[in-house]
N, C-alpha and C positions, 0 to 999 in steps of 0.2 A: 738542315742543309743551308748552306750561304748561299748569298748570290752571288760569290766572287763567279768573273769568268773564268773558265780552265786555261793552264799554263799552258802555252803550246813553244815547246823549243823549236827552235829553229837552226837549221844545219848549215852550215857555211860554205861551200866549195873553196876548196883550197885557191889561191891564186900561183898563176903560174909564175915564175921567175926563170927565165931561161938561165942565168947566171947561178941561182943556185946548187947546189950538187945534191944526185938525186939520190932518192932515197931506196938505196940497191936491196936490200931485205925485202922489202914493199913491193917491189916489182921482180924478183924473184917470186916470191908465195902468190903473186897474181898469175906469173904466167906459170907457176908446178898445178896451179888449181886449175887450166886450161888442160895444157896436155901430158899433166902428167902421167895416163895411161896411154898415150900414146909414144911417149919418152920407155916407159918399161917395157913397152909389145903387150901390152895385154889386151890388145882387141884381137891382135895376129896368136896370142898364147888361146883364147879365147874359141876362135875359131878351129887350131889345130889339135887340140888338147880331146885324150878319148874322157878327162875326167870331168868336163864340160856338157858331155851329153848324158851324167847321169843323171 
């Protein structure tokens, strides 16, 4: 075993640029992975559904 110390990466925060154009795929898939059951009805399919309480 060495002694090197372990490599620890380090993650950048994006900086913001108001003037740039934004990156629409990226915040589409952020906001379908919020509601996207709520966009389908599936909490309302969920609740009404007889195939739900099997």
């Amino acid at each position: 075993m060495t002694g090197a110390p372990p490599v620890i990466e380090q993650q950048r925060e994006e900086q913001h640029d108001p003037l740039a154009v934004p990156d629409v795929d990226r915040l589409n898939n952020a906001y379908l992975a919020v509601h996207a059951s709520t966009i389908l009805g599936r909490p309302l399919w969920q609740r009404t559904s007889s195939f739900s309480q099997v």
